[in-house]
C-alpha positions as CSV (number, residue, x, y, z in Angstrom):
1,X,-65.5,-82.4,-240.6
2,X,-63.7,-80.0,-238.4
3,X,-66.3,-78.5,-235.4
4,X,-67.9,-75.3,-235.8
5,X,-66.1,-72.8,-233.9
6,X,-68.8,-69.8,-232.3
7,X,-68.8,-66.8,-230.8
8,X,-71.5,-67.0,-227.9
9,X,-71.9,-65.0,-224.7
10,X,-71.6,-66.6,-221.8
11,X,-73.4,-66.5,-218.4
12,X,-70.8,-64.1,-216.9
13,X,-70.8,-61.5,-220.1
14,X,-67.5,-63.1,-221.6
15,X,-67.3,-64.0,-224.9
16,X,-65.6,-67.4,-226.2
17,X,-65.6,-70.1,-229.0
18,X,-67.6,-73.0,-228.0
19,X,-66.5,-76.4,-230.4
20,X,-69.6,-78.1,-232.1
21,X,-72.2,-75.2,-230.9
22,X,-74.0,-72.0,-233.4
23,X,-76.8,-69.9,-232.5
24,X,-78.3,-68.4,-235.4
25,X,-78.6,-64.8,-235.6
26,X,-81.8,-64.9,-237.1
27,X,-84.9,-63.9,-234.7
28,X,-87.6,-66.5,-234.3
29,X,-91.0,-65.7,-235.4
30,X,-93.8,-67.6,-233.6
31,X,-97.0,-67.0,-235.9
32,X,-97.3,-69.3,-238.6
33,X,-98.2,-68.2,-242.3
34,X,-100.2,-71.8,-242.9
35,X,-98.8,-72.4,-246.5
36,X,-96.2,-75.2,-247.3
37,X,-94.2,-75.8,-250.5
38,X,-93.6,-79.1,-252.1
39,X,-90.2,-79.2,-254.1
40,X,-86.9,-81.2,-255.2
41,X,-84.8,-81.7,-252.3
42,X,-81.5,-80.7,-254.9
43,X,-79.4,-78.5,-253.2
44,X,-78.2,-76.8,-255.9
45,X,-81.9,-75.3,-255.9
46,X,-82.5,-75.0,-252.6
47,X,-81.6,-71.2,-252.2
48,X,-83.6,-70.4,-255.3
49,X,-86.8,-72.1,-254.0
50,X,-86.6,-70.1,-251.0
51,X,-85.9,-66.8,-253.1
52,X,-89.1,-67.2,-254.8
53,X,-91.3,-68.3,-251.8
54,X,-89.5,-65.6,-249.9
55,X,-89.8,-62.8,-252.3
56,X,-91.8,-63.5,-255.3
57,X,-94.5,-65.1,-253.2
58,X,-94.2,-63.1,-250.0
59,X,-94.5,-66.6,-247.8
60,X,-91.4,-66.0,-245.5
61,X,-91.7,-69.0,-242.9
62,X,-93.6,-71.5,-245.3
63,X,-93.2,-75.1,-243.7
64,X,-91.1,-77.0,-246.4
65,X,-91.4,-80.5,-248.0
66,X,-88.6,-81.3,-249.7
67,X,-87.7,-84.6,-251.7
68,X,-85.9,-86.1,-254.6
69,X,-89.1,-85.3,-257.4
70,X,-91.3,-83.0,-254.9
71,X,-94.6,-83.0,-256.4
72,X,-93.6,-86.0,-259.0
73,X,-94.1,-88.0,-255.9
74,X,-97.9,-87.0,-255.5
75,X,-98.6,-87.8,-258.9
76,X,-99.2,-91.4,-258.9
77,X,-96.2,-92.8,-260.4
78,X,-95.7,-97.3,-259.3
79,X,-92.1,-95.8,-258.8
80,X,-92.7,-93.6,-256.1
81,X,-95.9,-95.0,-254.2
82,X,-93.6,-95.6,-251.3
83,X,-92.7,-91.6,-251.0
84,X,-96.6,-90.8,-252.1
85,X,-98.1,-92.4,-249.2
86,X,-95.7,-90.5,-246.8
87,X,-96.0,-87.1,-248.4
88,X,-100.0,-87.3,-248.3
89,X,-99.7,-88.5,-244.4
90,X,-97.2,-85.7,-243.8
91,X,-99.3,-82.8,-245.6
92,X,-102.4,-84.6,-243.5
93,X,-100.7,-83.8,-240.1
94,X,-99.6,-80.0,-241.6
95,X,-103.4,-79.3,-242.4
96,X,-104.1,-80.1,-239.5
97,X,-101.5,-79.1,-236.9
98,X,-100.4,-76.0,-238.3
99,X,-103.6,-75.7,-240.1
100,X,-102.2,-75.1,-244.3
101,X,-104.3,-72.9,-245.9
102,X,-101.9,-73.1,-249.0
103,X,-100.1,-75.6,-250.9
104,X,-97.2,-74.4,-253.6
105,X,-95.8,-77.1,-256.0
106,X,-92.6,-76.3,-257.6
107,X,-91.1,-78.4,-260.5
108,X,-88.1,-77.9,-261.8
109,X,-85.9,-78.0,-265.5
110,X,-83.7,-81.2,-265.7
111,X,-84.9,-82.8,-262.5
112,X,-82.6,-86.1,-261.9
113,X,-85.8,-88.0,-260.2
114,X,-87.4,-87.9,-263.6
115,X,-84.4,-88.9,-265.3
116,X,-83.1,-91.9,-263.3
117,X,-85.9,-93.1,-261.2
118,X,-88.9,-92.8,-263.7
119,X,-86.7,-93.5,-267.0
120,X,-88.2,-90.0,-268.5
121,X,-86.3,-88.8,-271.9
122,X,-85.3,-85.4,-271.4
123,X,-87.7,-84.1,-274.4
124,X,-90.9,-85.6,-272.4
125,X,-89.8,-84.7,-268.9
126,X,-91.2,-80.4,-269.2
127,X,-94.8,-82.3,-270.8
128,X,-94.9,-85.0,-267.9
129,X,-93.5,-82.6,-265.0
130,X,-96.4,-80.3,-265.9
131,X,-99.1,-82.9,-266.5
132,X,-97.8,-84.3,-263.0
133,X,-98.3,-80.9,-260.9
134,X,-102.0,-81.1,-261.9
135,X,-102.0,-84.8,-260.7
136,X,-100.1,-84.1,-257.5
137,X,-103.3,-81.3,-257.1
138,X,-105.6,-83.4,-257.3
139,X,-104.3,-85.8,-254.6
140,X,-103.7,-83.1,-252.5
141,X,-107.4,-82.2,-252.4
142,X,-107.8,-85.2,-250.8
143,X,-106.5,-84.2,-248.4
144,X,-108.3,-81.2,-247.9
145,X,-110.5,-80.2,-250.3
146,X,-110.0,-76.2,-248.9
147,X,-106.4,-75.8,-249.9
148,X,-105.2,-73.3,-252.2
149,X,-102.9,-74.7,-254.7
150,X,-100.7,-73.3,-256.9
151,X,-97.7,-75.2,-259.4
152,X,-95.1,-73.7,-260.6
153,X,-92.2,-74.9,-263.3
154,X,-88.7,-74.0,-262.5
155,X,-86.5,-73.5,-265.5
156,X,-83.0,-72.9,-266.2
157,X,-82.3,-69.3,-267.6
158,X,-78.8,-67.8,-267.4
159,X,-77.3,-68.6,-264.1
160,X,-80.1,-68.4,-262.8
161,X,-84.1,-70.0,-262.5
162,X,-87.5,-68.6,-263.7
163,X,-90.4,-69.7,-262.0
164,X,-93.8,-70.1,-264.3
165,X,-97.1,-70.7,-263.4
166,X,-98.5,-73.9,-264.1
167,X,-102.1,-74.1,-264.2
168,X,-103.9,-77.0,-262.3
169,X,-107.6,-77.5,-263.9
């Protein structure tokens, strides 16, 4: 992979590509929103995660959690006690260091964790993936019994996704 090639000021006010270096052109915002999302680390989803939190949400600097089966992890499954047990210890240290008010579970349409790791026939996965956010909930409120938590199920439509609400009682 070739090195990134940069514009960046330098010391003296000249301008010059500097190999393997990028400064983001974004400004950093100190204050923290205290909301995290739990989703499917596939990139092909990534952008339209954020688009949702981002926009349809209005939670611009959530802290993210992102792993093959996101909340499918929390929801008790022999498969994925491993991941379970880190996720609950890393959304322990987010309640408390950067003190989460809000939790957002996403799911998502077609989800290869389902597929390969837990053996799930396509027709079942929507039924389980649902049942699973209410699980993952649950465990959460372990956690913290304060949390807001909100699931969502990400489906396919067009070239694009839709984001429903999944209720969690």
């Amino acid at each position: 992979m070739p090195d990134a090639q940069v514009e960046v000021k330098t010391g003296l006010g000249r301008t010059g590509a500097v190999p393997g270096v990028y400064t983001s052109a974004l400004g950093y915002e100190s204050q923290r929103i205290r909301a995290a999302a739990v989703y499917c680390s596939d990139g092909r989803i990534g952008e339209h995660f954020d688009d949702f939190l981002h926009n349809g949400l209005h939670l611009p600097r959530y802290d993210r959690v992102a792993l093959p089966g996101g909340p499918g992890c929390l929801a008790g499954h022999i498969e994925a006690r491993l991941e379970e047990e880190g996720v609950i210890d890393e959304l322990k240290f987010l309640v408390d260091a950067h003190e989460l008010e809000r939790v957002v579970l996403i799911q998502h349409q077609g989800c290869a964790f389902y597929q390969r790791r837990l053996g799930v026939e396509p027709e079942r996965m929507e039924m389980l993936q649902r049942a699973d956010l209410v699980r993952a909930a649950f465990h959460i409120r372990r956690v913290s019994a304060h949390l807001q938590i909100d699931g969502y199920l990400a489906s396919l439509s067009g070239d694009g996704l839709v984001f429903e609400v999944v209720p969690l009682e």
